[in-house]
MARKOLTOR-137781 format. One line per field, with one value per residue: residue number from 1; x, y, z of N, C-alpha, C, O in turn; residue in one letter. Coordinates in steps of 0.1 Angstrom, whole numbers, plus 5000, padded with zeros to 4 digits. Example, Ala and Ser with C-alpha at 12.3 -4.5 7.8 and 13.67 -1.06 7.14 Angstrom:
<recs>
n	c(1|2);
n.east	c(5132|5128);
n.north	c(4943|4978);
n.up	c(5078|5071);
ca.east	c(5123|5137);
ca.north	c(4955|4989);
ca.up	c(5078|5071);
c.east	c(5132|5129);
c.north	c(4967|5000);
c.up	c(5078|5079);
o.east	c(5142|5134);
o.north	c(4967|5011);
o.up	c(5085|5080);
res	c(A|S);
</recs>
This chain:
<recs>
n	c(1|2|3|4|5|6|7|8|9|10|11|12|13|14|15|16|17|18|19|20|21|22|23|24|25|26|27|28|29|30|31|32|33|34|35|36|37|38|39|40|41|42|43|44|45|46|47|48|49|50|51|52|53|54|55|56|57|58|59|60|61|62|63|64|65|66|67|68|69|70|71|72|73|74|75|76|77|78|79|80|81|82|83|84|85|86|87|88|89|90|91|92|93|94|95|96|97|98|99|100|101|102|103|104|105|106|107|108|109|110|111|112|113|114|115|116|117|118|119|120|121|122|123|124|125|126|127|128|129|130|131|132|133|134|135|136|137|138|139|140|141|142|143|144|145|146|147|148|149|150|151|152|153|154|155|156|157|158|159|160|161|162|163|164|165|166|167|168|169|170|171|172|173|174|175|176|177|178|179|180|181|182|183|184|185|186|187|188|189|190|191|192|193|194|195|196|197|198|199|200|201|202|203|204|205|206|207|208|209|210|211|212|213|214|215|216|217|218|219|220|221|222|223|224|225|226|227|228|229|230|231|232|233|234|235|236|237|238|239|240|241|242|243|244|245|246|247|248);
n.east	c(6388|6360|6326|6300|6269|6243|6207|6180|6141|6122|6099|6089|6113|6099|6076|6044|6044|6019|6003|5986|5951|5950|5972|5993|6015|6029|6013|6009|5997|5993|6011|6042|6070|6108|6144|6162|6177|6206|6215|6214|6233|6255|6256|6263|6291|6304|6301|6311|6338|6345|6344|6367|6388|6395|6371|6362|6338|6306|6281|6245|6226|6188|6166|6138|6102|6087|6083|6106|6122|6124|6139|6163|6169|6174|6195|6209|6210|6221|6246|6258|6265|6251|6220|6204|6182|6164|6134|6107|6078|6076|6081|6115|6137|6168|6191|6183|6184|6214|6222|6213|6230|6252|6253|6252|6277|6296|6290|6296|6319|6330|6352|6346|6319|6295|6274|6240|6243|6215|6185|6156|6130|6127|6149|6171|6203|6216|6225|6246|6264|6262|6264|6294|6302|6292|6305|6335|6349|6367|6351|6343|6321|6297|6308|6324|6346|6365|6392|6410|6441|6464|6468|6448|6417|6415|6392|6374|6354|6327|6321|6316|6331|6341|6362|6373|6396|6400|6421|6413|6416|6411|6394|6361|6333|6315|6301|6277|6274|6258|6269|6289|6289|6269|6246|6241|6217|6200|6207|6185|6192|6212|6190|6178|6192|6197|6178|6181|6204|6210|6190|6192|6168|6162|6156|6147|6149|6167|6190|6194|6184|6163|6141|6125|6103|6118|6110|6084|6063|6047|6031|6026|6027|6021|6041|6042|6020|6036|6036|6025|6045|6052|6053|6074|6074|6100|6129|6123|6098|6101|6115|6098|6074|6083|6093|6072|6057|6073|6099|6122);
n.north	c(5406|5401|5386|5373|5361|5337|5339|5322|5324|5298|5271|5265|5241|5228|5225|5209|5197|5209|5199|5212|5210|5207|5195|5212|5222|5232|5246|5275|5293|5309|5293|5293|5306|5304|5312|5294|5260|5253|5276|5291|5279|5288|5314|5318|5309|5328|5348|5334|5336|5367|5372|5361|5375|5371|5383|5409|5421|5412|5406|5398|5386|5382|5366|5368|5374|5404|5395|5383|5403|5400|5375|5383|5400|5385|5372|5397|5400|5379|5386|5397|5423|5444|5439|5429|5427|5414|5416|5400|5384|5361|5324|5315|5302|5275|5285|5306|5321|5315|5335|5357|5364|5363|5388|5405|5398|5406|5433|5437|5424|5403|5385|5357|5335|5325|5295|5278|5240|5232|5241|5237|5235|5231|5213|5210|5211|5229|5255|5268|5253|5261|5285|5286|5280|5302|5322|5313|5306|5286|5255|5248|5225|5210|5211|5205|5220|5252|5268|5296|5299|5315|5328|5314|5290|5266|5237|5213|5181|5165|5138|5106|5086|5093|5118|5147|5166|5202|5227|5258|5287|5317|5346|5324|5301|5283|5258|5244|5218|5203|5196|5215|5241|5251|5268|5306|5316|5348|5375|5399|5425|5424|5421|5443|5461|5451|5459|5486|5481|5485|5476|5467|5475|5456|5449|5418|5431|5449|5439|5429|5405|5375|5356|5339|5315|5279|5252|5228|5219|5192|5175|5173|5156|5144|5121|5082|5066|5053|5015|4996|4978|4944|4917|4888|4853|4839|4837|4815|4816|4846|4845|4830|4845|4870|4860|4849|4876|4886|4896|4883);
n.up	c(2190|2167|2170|2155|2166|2152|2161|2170|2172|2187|2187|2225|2239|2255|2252|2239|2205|2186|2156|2126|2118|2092|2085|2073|2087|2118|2145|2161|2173|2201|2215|2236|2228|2225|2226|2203|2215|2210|2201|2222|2236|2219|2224|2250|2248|2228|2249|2272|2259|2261|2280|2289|2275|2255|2230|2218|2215|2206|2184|2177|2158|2143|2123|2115|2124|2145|2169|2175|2183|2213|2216|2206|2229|2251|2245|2247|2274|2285|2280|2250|2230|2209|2189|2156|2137|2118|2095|2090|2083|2069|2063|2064|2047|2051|2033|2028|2046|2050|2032|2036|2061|2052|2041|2063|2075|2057|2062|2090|2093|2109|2129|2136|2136|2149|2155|2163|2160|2146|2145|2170|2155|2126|2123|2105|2102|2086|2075|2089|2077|2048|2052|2056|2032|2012|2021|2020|2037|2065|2082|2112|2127|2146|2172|2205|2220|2225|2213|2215|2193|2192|2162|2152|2156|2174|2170|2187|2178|2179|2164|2147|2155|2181|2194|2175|2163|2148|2134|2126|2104|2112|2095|2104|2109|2125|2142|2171|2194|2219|2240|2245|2261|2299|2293|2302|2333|2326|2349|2367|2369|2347|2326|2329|2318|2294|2285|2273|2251|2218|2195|2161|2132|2103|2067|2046|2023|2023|2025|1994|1993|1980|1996|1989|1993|1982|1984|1990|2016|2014|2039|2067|2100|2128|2150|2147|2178|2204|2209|2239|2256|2261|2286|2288|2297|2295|2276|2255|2253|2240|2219|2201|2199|2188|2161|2151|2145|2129|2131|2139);
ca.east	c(6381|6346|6321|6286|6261|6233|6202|6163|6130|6114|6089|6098|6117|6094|6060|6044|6040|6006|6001|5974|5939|5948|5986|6003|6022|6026|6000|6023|5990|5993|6025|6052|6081|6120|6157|6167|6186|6216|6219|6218|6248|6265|6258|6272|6307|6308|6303|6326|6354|6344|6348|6382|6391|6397|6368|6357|6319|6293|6266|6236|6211|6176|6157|6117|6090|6092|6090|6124|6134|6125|6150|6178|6170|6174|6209|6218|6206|6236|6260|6260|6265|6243|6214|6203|6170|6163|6125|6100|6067|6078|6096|6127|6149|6181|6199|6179|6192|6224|6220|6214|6238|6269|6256|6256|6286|6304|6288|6299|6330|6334|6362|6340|6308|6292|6259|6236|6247|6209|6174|6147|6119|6132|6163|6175|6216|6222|6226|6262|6275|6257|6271|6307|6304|6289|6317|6342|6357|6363|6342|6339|6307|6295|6319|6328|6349|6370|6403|6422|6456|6475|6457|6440|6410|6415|6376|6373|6344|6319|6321|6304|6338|6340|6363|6382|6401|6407|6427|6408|6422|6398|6380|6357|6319|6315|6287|6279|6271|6250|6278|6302|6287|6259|6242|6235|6205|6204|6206|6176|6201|6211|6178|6175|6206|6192|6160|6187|6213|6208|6188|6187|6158|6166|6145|6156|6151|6177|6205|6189|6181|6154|6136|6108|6104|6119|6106|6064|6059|6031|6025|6034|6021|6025|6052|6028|6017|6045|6027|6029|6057|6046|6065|6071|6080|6112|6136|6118|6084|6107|6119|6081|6066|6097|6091|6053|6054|6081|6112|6133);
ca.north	c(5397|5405|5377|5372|5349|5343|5332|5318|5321|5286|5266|5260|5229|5220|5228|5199|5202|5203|5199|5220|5197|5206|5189|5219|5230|5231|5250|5285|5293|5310|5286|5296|5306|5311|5308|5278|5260|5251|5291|5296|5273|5297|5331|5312|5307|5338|5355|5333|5343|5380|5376|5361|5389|5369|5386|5423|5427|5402|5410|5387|5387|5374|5364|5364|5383|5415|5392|5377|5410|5389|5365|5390|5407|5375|5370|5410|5403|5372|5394|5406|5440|5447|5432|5428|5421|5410|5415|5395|5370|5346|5310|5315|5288|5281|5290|5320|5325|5318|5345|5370|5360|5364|5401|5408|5393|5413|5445|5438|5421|5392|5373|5345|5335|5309|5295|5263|5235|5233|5244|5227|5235|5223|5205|5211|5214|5233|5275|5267|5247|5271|5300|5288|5278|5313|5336|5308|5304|5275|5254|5238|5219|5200|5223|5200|5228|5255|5270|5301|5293|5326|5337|5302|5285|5249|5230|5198|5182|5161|5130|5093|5078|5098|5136|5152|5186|5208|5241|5269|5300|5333|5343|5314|5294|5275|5256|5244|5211|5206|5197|5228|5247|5252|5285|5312|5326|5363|5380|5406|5438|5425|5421|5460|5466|5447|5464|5497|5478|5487|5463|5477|5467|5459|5442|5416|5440|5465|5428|5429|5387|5370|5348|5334|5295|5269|5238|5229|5210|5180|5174|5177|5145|5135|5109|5071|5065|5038|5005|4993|4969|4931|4909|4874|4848|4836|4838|4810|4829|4861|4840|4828|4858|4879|4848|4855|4891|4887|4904|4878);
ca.up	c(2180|2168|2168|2153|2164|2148|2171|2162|2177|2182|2200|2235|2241|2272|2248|2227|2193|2177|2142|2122|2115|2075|2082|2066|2095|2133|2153|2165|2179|2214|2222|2240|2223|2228|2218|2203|2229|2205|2201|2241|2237|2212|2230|2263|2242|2230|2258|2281|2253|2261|2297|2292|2268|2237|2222|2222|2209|2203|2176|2178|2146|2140|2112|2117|2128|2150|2184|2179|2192|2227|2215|2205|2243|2263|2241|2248|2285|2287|2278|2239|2228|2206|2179|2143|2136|2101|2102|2081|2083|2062|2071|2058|2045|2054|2023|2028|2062|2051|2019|2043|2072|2045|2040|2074|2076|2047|2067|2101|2092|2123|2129|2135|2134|2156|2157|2172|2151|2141|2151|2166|2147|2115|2125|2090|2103|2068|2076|2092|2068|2037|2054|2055|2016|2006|2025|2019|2048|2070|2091|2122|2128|2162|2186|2210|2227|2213|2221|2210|2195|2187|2149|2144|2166|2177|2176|2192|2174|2182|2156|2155|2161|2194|2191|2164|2167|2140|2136|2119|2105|2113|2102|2105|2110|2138|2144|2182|2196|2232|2249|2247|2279|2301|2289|2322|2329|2331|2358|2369|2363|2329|2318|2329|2309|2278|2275|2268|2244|2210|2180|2144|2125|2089|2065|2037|2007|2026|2017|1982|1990|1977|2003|1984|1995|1972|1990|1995|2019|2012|2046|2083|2107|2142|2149|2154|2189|2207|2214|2252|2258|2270|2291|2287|2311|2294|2265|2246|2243|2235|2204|2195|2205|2180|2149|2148|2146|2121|2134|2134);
c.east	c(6366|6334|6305|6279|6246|6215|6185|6155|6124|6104|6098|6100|6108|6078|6056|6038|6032|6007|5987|5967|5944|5961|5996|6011|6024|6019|6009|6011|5991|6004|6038|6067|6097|6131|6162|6178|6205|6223|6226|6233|6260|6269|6263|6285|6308|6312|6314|6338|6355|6352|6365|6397|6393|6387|6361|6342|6319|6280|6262|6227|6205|6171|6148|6110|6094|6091|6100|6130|6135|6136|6163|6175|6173|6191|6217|6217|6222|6244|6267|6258|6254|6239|6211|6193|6162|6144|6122|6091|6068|6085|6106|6135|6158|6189|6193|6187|6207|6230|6223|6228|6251|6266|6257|6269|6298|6299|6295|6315|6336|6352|6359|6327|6302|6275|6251|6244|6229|6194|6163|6133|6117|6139|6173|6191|6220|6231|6242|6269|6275|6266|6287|6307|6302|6299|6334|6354|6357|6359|6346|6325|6309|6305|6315|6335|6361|6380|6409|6438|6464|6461|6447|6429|6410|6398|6378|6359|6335|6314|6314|6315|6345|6343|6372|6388|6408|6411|6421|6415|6407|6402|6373|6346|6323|6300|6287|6272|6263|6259|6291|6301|6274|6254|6235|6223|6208|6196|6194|6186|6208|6201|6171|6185|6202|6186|6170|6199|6204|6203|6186|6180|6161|6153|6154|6159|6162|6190|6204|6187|6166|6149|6123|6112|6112|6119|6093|6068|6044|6029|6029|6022|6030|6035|6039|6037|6027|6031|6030|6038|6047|6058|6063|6075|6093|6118|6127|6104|6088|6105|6108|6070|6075|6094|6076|6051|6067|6094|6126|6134);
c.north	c(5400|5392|5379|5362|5351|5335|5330|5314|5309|5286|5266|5247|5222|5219|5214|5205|5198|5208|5206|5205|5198|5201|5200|5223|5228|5243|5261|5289|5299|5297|5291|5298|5309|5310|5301|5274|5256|5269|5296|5295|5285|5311|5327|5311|5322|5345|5353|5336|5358|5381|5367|5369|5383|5377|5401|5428|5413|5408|5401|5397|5378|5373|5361|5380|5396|5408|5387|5386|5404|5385|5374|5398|5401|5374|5386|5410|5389|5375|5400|5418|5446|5439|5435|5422|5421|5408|5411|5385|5357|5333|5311|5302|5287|5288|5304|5329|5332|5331|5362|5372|5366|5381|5407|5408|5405|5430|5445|5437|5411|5387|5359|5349|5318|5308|5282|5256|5230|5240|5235|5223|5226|5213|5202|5211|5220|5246|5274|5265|5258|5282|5299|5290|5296|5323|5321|5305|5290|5273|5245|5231|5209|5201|5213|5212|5233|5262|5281|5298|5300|5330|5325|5298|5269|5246|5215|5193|5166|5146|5110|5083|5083|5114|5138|5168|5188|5221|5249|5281|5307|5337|5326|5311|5284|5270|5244|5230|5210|5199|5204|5234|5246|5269|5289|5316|5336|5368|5391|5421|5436|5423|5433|5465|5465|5457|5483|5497|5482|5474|5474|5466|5465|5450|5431|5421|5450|5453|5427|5413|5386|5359|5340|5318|5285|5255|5238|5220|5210|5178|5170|5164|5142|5122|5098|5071|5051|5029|5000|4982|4954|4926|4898|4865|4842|4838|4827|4812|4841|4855|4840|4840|4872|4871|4853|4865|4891|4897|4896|4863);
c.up	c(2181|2166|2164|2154|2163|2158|2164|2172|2175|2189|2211|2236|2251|2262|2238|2220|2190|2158|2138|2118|2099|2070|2070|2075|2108|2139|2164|2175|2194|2223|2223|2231|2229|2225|2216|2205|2224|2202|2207|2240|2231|2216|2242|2260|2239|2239|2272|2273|2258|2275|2299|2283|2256|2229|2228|2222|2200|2195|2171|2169|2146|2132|2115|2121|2142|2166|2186|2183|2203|2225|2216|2221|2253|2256|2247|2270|2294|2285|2264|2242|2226|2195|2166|2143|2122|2103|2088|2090|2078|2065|2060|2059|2051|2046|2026|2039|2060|2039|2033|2057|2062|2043|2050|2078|2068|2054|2082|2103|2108|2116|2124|2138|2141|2160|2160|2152|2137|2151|2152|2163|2138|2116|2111|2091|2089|2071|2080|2084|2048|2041|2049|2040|2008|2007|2020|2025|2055|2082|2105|2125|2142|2172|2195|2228|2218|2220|2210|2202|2185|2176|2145|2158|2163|2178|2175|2188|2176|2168|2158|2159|2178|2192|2178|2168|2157|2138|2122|2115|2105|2102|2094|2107|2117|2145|2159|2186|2214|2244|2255|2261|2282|2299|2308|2316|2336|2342|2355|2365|2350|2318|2317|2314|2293|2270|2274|2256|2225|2200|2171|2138|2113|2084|2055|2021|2006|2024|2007|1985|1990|1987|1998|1985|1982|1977|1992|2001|2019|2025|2061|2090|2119|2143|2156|2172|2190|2214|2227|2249|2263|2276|2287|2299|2307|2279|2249|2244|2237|2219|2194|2191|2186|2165|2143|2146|2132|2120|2135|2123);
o.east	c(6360|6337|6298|6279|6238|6215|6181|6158|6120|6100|6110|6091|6110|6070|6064|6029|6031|6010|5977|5972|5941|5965|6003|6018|6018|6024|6015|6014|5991|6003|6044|6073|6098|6130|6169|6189|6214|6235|6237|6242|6271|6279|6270|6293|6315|6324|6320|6348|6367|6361|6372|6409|6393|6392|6355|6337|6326|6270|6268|6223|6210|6169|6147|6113|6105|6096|6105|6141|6147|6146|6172|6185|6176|6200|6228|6223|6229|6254|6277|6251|6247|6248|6215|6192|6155|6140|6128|6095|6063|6096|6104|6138|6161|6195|6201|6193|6211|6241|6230|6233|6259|6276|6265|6274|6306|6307|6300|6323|6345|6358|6363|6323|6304|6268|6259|6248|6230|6195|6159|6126|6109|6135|6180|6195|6229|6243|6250|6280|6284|6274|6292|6312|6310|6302|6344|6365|6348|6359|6352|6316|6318|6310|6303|6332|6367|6379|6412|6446|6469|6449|6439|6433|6407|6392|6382|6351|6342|6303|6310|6312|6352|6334|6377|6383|6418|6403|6425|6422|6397|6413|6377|6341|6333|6291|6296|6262|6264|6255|6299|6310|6266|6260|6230|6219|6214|6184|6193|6183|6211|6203|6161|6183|6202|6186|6163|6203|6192|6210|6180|6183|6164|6144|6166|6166|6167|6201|6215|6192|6158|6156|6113|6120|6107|6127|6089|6075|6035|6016|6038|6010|6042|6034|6031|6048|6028|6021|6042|6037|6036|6069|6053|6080|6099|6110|6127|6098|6080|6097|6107|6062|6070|6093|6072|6040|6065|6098|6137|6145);
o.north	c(5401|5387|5387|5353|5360|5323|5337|5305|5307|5295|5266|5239|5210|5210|5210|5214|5185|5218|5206|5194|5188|5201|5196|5231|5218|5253|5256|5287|5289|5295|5294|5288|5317|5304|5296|5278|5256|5271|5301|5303|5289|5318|5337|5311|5328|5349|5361|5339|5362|5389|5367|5369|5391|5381|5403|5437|5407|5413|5393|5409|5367|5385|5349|5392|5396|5414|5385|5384|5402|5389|5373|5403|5407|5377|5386|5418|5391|5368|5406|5423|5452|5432|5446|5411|5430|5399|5413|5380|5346|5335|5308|5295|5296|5297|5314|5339|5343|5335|5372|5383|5374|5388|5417|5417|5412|5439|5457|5445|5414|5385|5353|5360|5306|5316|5272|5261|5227|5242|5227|5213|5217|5203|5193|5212|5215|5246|5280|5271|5260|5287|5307|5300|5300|5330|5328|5302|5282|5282|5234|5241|5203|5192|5211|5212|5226|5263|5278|5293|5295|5333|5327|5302|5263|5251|5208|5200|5155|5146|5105|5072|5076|5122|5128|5178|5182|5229|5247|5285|5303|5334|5320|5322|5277|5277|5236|5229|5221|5199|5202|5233|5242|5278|5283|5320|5336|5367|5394|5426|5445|5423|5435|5471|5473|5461|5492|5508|5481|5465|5484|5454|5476|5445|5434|5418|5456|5459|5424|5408|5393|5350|5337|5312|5287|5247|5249|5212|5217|5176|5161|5164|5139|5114|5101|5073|5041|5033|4999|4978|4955|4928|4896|4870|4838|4841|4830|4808|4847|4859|4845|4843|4880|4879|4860|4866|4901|4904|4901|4860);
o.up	c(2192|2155|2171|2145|2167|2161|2154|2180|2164|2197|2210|2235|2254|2266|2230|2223|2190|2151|2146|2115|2092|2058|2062|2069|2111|2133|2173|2186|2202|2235|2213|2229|2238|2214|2225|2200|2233|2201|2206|2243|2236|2213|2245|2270|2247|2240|2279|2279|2259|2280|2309|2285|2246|2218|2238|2229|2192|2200|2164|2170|2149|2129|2118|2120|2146|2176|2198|2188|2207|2232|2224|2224|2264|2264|2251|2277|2304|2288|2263|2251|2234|2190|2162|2150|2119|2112|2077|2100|2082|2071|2048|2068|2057|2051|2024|2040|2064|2038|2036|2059|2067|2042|2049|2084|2075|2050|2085|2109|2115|2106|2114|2141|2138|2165|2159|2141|2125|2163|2143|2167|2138|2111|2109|2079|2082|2068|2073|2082|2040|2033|2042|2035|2000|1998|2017|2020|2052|2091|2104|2124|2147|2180|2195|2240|2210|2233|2199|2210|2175|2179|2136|2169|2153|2187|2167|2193|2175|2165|2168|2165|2185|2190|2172|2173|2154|2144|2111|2124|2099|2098|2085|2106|2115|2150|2159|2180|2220|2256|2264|2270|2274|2303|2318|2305|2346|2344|2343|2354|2342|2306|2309|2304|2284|2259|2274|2250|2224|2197|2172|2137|2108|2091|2053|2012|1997|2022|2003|1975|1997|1983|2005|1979|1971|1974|1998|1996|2021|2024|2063|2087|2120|2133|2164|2177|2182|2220|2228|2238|2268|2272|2280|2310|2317|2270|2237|2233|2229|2210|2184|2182|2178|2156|2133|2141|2124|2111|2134|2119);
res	c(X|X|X|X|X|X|X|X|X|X|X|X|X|X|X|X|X|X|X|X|X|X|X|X|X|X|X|X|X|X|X|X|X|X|X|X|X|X|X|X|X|X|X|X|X|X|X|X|X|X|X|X|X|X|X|X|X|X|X|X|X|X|X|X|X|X|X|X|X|X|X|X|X|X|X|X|X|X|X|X|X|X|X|X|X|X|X|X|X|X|X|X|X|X|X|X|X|X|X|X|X|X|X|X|X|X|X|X|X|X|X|X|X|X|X|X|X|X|X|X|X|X|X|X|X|X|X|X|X|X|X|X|X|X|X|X|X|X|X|X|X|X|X|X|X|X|X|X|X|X|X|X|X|X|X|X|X|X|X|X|X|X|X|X|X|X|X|X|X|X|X|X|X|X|X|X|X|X|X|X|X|X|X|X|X|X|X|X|X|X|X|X|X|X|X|X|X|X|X|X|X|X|X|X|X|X|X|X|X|X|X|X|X|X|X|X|X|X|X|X|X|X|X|X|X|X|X|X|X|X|X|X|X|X|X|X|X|X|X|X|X|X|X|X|X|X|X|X);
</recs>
């Protein structure tokens, strides 16, 4: 079985985000970047399927700028094959994502196709569920944990009434929730090995898709500052204290 997952350069999860003084944007500025951690999760599944033979070859694609090769090197350094590097400047959408993702897709020919359930730049959860619709296949969403079962994949899913498990036929989209596994870090001789695995550079004019924005954003702002907490000395200042402020 061949699998494609697709992976994205973000901020680092550990980094705080600053906003630009002209509120159009966040501030990329000399901050740390790296693979967004719902990804990690997805090239950690892959690759434990590899290593228990269900799947043969792992091809990890990127959409951005020419340092996401980093990203696709740290994925080829956990154990993919080899990469796809969809190169461009621009912030791409998801639909755009997922525009390009389905030609990849139609070129590679996966089984499946598994990817974070979103990113946390944006947090937009769309590109998974876009993708399935475009190739028209079916989806799993908020992978839970996932299971072989003969030609179909069982996904245990991650729902607000607690789990759900549904049976997929391959090929398939599969989108990954933060409780599936813990992603490894790569070893010092697979991070030799990487920097020799193969990425092909493509661009999005070589998919024929159009990536040109169809969203402006009006204006990017800081989340408000939390107010300190007070105590009280009992339940009937809580109430007074709660009345006055008008919450209850």
């Amino acid at each position: 079985m061949k699998v494609l997952v697709p992976v994205k350069r973000v901020i680092d999860y550990n980094v705080k985000v600053r906003v630009k003084p002209d509120k159009s944007g966040v501030d990329l500025a000399n901050v740390k970047m790296s693979m967004n951690p719902f990804d990690e999760i997805s090239v950690e599944e892959a690759v434990r399927m590899k290593e228990a033979g269900t799947v043969t070859e792992i091809v990890v694609v990127s959409v951005g700028p020419q340092q996401a090769q980093e990203t696709l090197r740290t994925s080829l350094a956990m154990g993919a094959d080899r990469g796809i590097l969809i190169k461009t400047d621009v912030t791409v959408e998801p639909l755009a994502v997922a525009k390009l993702l389905a030609k990849v897709v139609a070129e590679e020919k996966p089984d499946l196709v598994i990817l974070g359930k979103q990113a946390i730049d944006d947090d937009s959860n769309q590109t998974g569920q876009m993708l399935a619709a475009l190739l028209d296949w079916p989806q799993g969403t908020f992978a839970y944990k996932l299971e072989k079962d003969g030609d179909k994949l069982k996904v245990t899913r991650e729902v607000d009434g607690g789990l759900q498990t549904v049976s997929l036929t391959l090929p398939a989209v599969v989108t990954v929730d933060l409780r599936l596994n813990e992603p490894r870090y790569a070893s010092l001789p697979n991070i030799m090995k990487a920097k020799k695995k193969e990425i092909a550079e493509k661009s999005p004019e070589d998919y024929g898709v159009d990536i040109s924005p169809r969203l402006t954003v009006v204006s990017v702002t800081e989340p408000a500052v939390r107010q300190a907490g007070e105590k009280v000395e009992d339940v009937a200042t809580l109430v007074s204290k709660l009345k006055t402020a008008g919450a209850v």
